[in-house]
Structures are given as structure tokens and as C-alpha cells.
C-alpha positions, 0 to 999 in steps of 0.5 A: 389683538390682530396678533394675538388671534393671528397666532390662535388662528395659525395654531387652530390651522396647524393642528386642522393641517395635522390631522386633515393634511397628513400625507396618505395613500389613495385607495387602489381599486381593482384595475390596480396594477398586479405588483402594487397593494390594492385595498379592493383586493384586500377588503374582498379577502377580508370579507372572504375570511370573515363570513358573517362577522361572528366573534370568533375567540381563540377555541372556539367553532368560529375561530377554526371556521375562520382557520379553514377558509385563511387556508383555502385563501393560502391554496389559492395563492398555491401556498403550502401551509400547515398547522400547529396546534399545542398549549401554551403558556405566557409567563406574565407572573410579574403582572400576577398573571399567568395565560395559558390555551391551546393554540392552533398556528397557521405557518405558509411558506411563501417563498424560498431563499438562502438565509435567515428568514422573513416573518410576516405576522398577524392574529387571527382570533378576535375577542369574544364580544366582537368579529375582529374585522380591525383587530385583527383579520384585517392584518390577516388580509393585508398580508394575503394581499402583500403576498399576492403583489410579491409573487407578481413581482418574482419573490427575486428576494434572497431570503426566504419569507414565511407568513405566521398566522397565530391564535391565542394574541388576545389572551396573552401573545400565546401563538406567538409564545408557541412559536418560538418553542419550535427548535431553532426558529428564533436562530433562522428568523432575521426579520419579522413584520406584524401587522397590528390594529387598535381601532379602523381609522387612521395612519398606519404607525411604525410604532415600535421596532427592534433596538439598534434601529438606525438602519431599520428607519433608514430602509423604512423611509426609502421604501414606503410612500407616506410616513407614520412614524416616531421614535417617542411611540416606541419610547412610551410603548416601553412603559406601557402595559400593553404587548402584541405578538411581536414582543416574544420575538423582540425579547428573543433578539429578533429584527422587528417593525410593528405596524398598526393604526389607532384611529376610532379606538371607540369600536375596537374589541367590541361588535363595531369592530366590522369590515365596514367601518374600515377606512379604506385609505387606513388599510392601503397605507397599512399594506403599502407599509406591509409590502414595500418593507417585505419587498426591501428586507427580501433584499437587505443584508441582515447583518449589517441592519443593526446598528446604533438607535435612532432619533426620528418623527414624521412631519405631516406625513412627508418627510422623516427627519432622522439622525443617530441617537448618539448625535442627540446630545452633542447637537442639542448641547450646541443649540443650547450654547447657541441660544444662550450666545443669541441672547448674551450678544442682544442688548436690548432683550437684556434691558427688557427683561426685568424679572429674568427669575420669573422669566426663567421660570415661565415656561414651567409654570405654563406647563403646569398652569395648562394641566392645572386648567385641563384638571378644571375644565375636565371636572367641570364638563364630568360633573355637569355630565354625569359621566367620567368621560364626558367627550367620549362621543363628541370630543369637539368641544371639550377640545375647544374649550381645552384649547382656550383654555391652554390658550389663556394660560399662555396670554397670562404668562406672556408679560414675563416670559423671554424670547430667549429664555423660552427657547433656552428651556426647550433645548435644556429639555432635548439636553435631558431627554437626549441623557435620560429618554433619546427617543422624546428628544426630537420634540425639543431638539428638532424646533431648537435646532431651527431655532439656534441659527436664526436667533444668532443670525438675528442679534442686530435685527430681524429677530421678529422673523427669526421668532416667527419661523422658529415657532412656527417648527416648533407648533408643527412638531407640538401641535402634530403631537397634540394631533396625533395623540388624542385617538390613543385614548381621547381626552379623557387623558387630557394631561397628555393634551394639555402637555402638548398644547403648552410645549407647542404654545412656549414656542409662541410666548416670545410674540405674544410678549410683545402683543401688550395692547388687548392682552387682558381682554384676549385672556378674558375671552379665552377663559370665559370660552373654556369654562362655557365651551366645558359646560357645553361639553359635559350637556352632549351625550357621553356617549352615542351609537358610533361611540357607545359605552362598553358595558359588560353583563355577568350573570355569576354564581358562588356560594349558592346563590346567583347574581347579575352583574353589571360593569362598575361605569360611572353611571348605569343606564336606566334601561338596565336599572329597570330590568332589575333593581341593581345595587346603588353602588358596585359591590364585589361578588367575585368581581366589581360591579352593581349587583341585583339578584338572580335567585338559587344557583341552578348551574353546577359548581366547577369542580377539581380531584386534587392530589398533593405529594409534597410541594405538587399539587395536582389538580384535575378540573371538570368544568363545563366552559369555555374557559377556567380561572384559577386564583392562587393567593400570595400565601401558597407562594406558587413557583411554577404551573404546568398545563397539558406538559407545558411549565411555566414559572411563576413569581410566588406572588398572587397569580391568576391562571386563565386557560382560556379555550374550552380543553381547559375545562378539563385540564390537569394543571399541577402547581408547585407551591412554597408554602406548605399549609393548607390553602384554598384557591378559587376555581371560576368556570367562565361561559360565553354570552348569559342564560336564557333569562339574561335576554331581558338585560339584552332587550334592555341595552340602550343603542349607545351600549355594547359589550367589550373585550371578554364580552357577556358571560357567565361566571360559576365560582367555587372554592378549592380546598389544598391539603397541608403538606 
């Protein structure tokens, strides 16, 4: 039993040695040297930018207040900076969207050189239900301050470098869109920078660069102080639905690095998102990352940054080991080879394997046991909670009781599974990984690698040790993974827990095995742990003050009646149950959500003067909002869509069009449709915050209750008739 709960104390120190003992940066004050990024500094001009702290979206008064002081900023530091303001639309059709405002880019030129140019960029808008300060005034700031520190140190850089401030990232990379349809950008850009946030705590990652990156991460790993990087985050973020402002640019062949951090995702998009609640190491390490990669690519030779992909991970924040992609498989073909040797050349691991069947077939029922036992503890703790996300607040012990959980899987497969047999599988999967997703290779690769050579050198004796180290590479890789992954989107994701857990736990498999005296005790333990600890989590608030749950309010009109529309959460508040009888269950009235009335419509429909000759379609829209959505069904087969002279085309399936800055309200917007057929469209016109009688469902917001993304707002729907052809 010693070794067995010897192993869960080192695999608990690892993962504290994870998320406590990364590598970061001391926050620099004041007094800090000229040349160097000073959060002091820093945090002065995000308070300079942010004012008072009001939601400032993309058109709106706020958000060109914010505008005027980023330029005073810009003066200050005797930059020359200008304006371009213009409508733009993103095609995002293939998502059955198309976003269009009209955005007003702040372009500064920094400093002059011959060559293509460097792009440092950030977003000034923030969504409209909270003030932005992480997402994204801080990258904004960080920025200035980056500025600020290259002039101290000369600007002796050949190329010249260019700070882009863009609108409209929020409602579809708008600005960033915009920019590149100034002629001949994309030719004289040789780097871009952006600087990204998705919460206020944490590393700043190296999330996502350009292809052919070898060369990228070799220039990064030698020019910033503390690393926060893998090439698994640009692997998954390729599937993801999600994009920043430097996607435009990477689609149109530029150089890129995207930094951001991710920690306290609970705040992000919503009032909470503040300059106070920025963890000031978080910032430093997001401008040592901003400055130190500015400063090297001023002196790099563009044309020799591309090269072939690489394969790479931080290990606790200190070192980067890295190698080209195209080593990836030869290198784990030869750990596989080497494992296998390892294990023909020992006799005895041979003898003692009875069922080598089961035993190569344990790893993947560990796997699949622990996200078995993570969909029961997950289920158990929502179901004496309540909520669908019962640790969204106090996440501690429902990862306990993951943990144990996961745990007890492994005790269970312990008695069956090979030293070699578990090892064989992980370097079968950096095969895989290294043919079909070269970036998730060096989870399994970089353990196997350590493994290889001390399995062979330990045929005749010391393979306990052999075992021991090689475990222990491969529980700081896994474990660092398990770590680092819960703040993307905590453990209401707790496949993506259990996943990591097990990879991390095949590693200890072979010492568990010869743990034979209190195994079954040990597993009883644990299981008995997990299923107490879930009940202990689902009995904690789902939610909290610090964590609140996002609840959005929409007061909507259609068909001459009004409604109050509430968020479909997996419970509403009794608060707001009180101040009016919403309906048991969400119903659809335009959008999904519960439902209580709200009498007469007393606002006017949204209205549209339409023309057609032939396939165009004209509309001419009078709506008073700060916004307008139109629904265009699969049946009107839309092709393309022109806003204020912009065209952008479209796919001929369902597409929602949302112009999202207040000029839309009149906006003439001309649609080419494929069908010729009479049709009817609906035409929202969407306002910030609700009417006056919504104060009542303010006063009955509970503190552990906020707004998100878009925000309270109020929604007037009406239907728009197209002629036939």
C-alpha cells in the first residue's frame, strides 16, 4: 500500500508542480528599467484607456471615447497614427453566417525600415455586456507599453513596424477583414503579432502560429524569458470553431504568432472582465512575449523564417524541447522498435505475462474505463446539484473525486497490464499522431523517447528504476496536459480530464502491477473517494460571485405581442421566477429561452422598402437599433450579399446576416438569390440593455448572476415579404 499511495502522492505533486511551479515572470514596477515591459506601466495605460470601465462594442459612443484617448496615448509616445473607418463584411457563410459593421481601425506607424513590415495587433471593442479590460484593452496596452520599451531601446531593427488597432473582432474579425482590402498590405506584411486574451489569469500561450513554423519556435525559444507553448493548442485550435483577428491574415499567407492567456475563463465576456481582477504576472508575461518576439523579428531575415513544421511542448514553463516535424516518425518508429527489443530480450516479463491478449489490450480499456467513470462521477455530482455544471464555481472537488476516480480504473487494470506492453502502445500512438496529427505527437513520443533507452539498457537488471524514470517524463508531459487544460473550459469538459489523466496513469501501470499486497483495499478507497467526493461537489453552489452564471435577459416583440426572455440554463433562478411567471420549460419565441409575458408590443416593427429586379433583391431597412439581423432561409438560395458597397458572397444555404453597428439600422443591403419564388425573411432590430420595466428583472438578478457576450437587450422581430421574380 506504501507504493501505491507513494505513486498517488507523487502524481497529486506533479500536478500541484504544474499549475504552482510553472516558470513565470516577476511583475516589474515603476522604477523598471526603460528597455524592459513594466506591468506598472502597463496597467497605468490600461486604466488611462478604460476610464470608467463601461462596455464599449464596436459603434457605439463608448468605443469611440476609447478610440480618442488609444490616439492621445499614441501622441504621447510621438507616434502619428490615422483612422480608417469603412464597412466590413466577413464571409462566414459556410457557418450560416454572414457579419458585416462598419469599423474604424486605428493604423500607427511605429518606426521605419526597408523591408516588409512588422504588425503588432489587438482589438479595441469589447462585447456589449462587459468593459473589455482582459478582452482585449489589455493587449491594446500591452502593446503601447511594448512600444514604449522598443523606442528605449533605438528601434535599431531593419524592418519597419506598425501597431494595428482594429474594431468589429468581436462580431466576426471585421477589422482585421477591413484591413487587408487595403491594396498591397498583405504583399509588404512579413510578421504579425496579436496579442489575444480569454480570461485575466494565467500564462501567456503561444497558441497558434503560421505554417512551416520550425523556425518560428526556434526564434521564440531564444528570445522570451518563460515559455507557454505546444504545438497540440495550434493542432486542436485548427478544429475548433473559434478564430481571432490573425486568422484573416494567416489565410492570406502572412507570418503569424498569436499570443493570449486563458485562466479564469469565468470572467471573460462579462461585467467581471475588469482591470482589477488582471493577474499582474499574467500581464508581464504577455508583454515579455509581445516585446522580446517584436524586438527579434526587427532583426530577422523574413525569408529564411519559414521552413518545415515543428513538433514542441513547454515543460513547466522552463524549457522547450523541440525537433522538426519530419523527425516525428522516424524517431518514434525507433522507440517503438526499441521497446519491443527491451521487452524480446527480458525473459522474465515474458514469463510473467499470462494474458498478453488482455495485457495489450489494457491500456485502451484504461483509457476508456476512465471516461466511463468520469461520465458517472460527472452525472452523479449534476444530478445532486441541480445544474449541468456542477464545479463551475468550486471546481476542487469534483477534481478529486475525478481524480480517484481515474485512480481506481488504473488499480483495476494494474493486475494484467505489461511494463512493456504499456510503453509499446504509447510509442504506437506517437506512430499515429506522428502520420495523421504531428502536432499531439510529443505527448507520446517525448515520454517514449526517455523510455526506449532505459528499458534496453535495463534487460538484466534495473528495470525498476528504468520504469520509475520513465514514468516519471511521462506523468510530467500528461499530467502538465491535464493541468494546463482544465481552464479552456473547466471540468464540465471532464472527457478531455479523464483523457489526460489515464495517458498520464498508462505510464504507472508497470509499478502499480507489482503493488500486489493492498491493491484491492486501495481500489475500494479510491472508488469509495470518487463517488463521496462527486456528491460533495454537486452539495457546493454551482455557482458564485467570482464564478457567476451567465444569464442573458431579452425583452422581444413579434407578431404583436411582447415577451420576456430569459436564458435556457439548466435551472432559473428563483429571483427571477418571482418577478414574473416564466414558462416551466424553454420555448422558442424568436430565439429559445423561458418565456413570461409582457403584454401589447409598444415599440415599432422593424421595417424594410423592398425592390427586386430579377435575382437582386433590394432592401432599404428603417430600424431604430443598434444592430439588425436578417434570417434568409435555405430556400431563397442567397449567393451573395452587399452591404454599403462591400459584396460578399455566400453559400445558398440558411445564412444569418448581422450588421452589428448602429448605421445598419439603415443600411441598404442587396441580396442575390437563386430562387425565384416568393419568400419571406425575418428582419430583427436588436437594442442594448432592456426598457424601463426590465428594471425589475435587474433588481432580481441574484449576485452570482451576470450578463455575457451580447448582453440584456431587446429584441423587435417582423416579417419581411419578397416579391416573386
Amino acid at each position: 500500500m506504501g507504493r501505491i499511495w507513494g505513486l498517488a502522492a507523487l502524481v497529486v505533486g506533479i500536478w500541484l508542480m504544474s499549475v504552482y511551479g510553472q516558470s513565470r515572470p516577476a511583475p516589474l514596477g515603476l522604477d523598471a528599467p526603460p528597455t524592459q515591459f513594466s506591468v506598472a506601466r502597463a496597467d497605468a495605460a490600461l486604466g488611462r484607456l478604460l476610464g470608467d470601465q463601461r462596455p464599449h462594442p464596436a459603434g457605439s459612443q463608448e468605443s469611440a471615447a476609447l478610440r480618442t484617448r488609444l490616439l492621445k496615448e499614441l501622441a504621447d509616445l510621438g507616434i502619428n497614427a490615422r483612422t480608417e473607418t469603412r464597412m466590413s463584411c466577413s464571409d462566414e457563410s459556410r457557418r450560416g453566417f454572414i457579419p458585416c459593421a462598419t469599423v474604424s481601425n486605428i493604423i500607427a506607424g511605429v518606426s521605419s525600415g526597408s523591408g516588409k513590415r512588422i504588425v503588432l495587433m489587438a482589438h479595441t471593442e469589447s462585447v456589449a455586456a462587459g468593459p473589455g479590460a482582459g478582452d482585449d484593452v489589455s493587449g491594446v496596452a500591452t502593446i503601447l507599453e511594448a512600444i514604449r520599451a522598443l523606442q528605449a531601446r533605438g528601434l535599431t531593427g531593419k524592418h519597419p513596424i506598425t501597431a494595428l488597432f482594429t474594431d468589429g473582432e468581436e462580431g466576426g474579425l471585421l477589422g482585421a477583414v477591413s484591413y487587408l482590402k487595403t491594396p498591397l498590405v498583405g504583399a509588404r506584411t512579413g510578421a504579425v503579432i496579436n496579442v489575444e486574451s480569454r480570461g485575466n489569469q494565467g500564462p501567456s500561450y503561444l497558441f497558434q502560429t503560421s505554417d512551416g513554423d520550425s523556425r518560428l519556435i526556434d526564434l521564440y525559444a531564444r528570445s522570451v524569458p518563460h515559455f507557454a507553448a505546444s504545438s497540440l493548442y495550434a493542432e486542436i485550435y485548427k478544429i475548433l470553431p473559434n478564430d481571432t483577428d490573425l486568422t484573416p491574415l494567416l489565410r492570406a499567407g502572412v507570418t503569424g504568432f498569436n499570443f493570449a492567456f486563458i485562466g479564469n475563463a469565468a470572467h471573460y465576456h462579462t461585467p467581471l472582465d475588469r482591470r482589477e481582477n488582471i493577474d499582474p504576472r499574467t500581464l508581464q508575461q504577455h508583454g515579455d512575449n509581445t516585446l522580446g518576439m517584436a524586438d527579434a523579428l526587427s532583426r530577422a531575415d523574413f525569408e529564411i523564417l519559414r521552413g518545415e513544421n515543428a513538433i514542441y511542448i513547454d515543460v513547466l514553463g522552463r524549457w522547450l524541447p523541440r525537433l522538426p516535424a519530419g523527425w516525428a516518425l522516424p524517431l518514434s518508429l525507433a522507440a517503438f522498435v526499441l521497446i519491443a527489443l527491451a521487452g524480446f530480450f527480458t525473459p522474465r516479463e515474458r514469463r510473467e505475462i499470462r494474458r498478453p491478449v488482455l495485457a495489450l489490450l489494457m491500456p485502451p480499456l484504461l483509457l476508456a474505463g476512465c471516461v466511463g467513470v468520469g461520465f458517472v462521477l460527472h452525472m452523479l455530482a449534476a444530478w445532486v446539484s441541480g445544474n449541468a455544471d456542477p464545479s463551475f464555481a468550486y471546481p476542487l472537488w469534483l477534481r478529486l473525486a475525478l481524480g480517484f476516480g481515474a485512480f481506481a480504473v488504473a488499480l483495476a487494470a494494474a493486475p494484467v497490464a505489461g511494463p512493456i506492453h504499456c510503453w509499446l502502445w504509447l510509442a504506437a500512438l506517437a506512430i499515429a499522431c506522428a502520420i495523421w496529427a504531428p502536432g499531439v505527437t510529443p505527448y507520446f513520443l517525448f515520454p517514449s523517447l526517455v523510455a526506449a533507452p532505459l528499458l534496453l539498457a535495463t534487460v538484466r537488471a534495473g528495470r525498476g528504476f528504468a520504469l520509475f524514470a520513465a514514468m516519471l517524463a511521462g506523468l510530467i508531459v500528461w499530467i502538465g496536459l491535464n493541468a494546463g487544460s482544465e481552464p479552456i473550459m473547466g471540468l464540465k469538459m471532464h472527457p478531455l480530464f479523464m483523457v489526460t489523466a489515464a495517458f498520464g496513469l498508462v505510464t504507472a501501470l508497470p509499478l502499480l502491477e507489482k503493488a500486489h499486497r493492498g491493491r484491492g483495499i486501495s481500489l475500494a478507497v479510491s472508488l469509495t473517494l470518487a463517488l463521496g467526493l462527486a456528491v460533495v461537489a454537486g452539495l457546493q453552489p454551482a455557482y458564485s460571485v467570482y464564478a457567476p452564471q451567465r444569464l442573458n435577459l431579452r425583452y422581444v416583440e413579434v407578431d404583436g405581442r411582447a415577451v420576456w426572455l430569459a436564458d435556457p440554463v439548466t435551472r432559473l433562478p428563483d429571483r427571477l421566477r418571482a418577478a414574473a411567471p416564466f414558462s416551466a420549460k424553454p420555448e422558442r419565441v424568436v430565439e429559445i429561452g423561458y418565456v413570461a409575458p409582457a403584454g401589447a408590443a409598444r415599440y415599432p416593427a422593424p421595417t424594410a422598402q423592398v425592390s427586386r429586379n430579377g435575382d437582386s433583391v433590394t432592401l432599404d431597412l428603417n430600424a431604430a437599433s443598434d444592430a439588425v439581423m436578417l434570417v434568409v432561409p435555405a430556400e431563397a438560395k442567397l449567393q451573395s450579399l452587399t452591404v454599403s458597397g462591400v459584396t460578399t458572397q455566400a453559400s445558398g444555404q440558411h445564412v444569418t446576416i448581422l450588421c452589428s453597428t448602429p448605421d445598419c439600422a439603415r443600411a441598404r443591403m442587396t441580396l442575390r438569390l437563386g430562387s425565384a419564388q416568393a419568400l419571406s425573411l425575418q428582419l430583427l432590430a436588436l437594442r442594448r440593455g432592456l426598457p424601463l420595466e426590465g428594471a425589475k428583472f435587474v433588481q432580481a438578478h441574484s449576485p452570482d448572476a451576470v450578463p455575457s457576450h451580447a448582453g440584456d437587450r431587446i429584441v423587435l422581430a417582423a416579417r419581411i415579404a419578397i416579391p416573386a421574380r
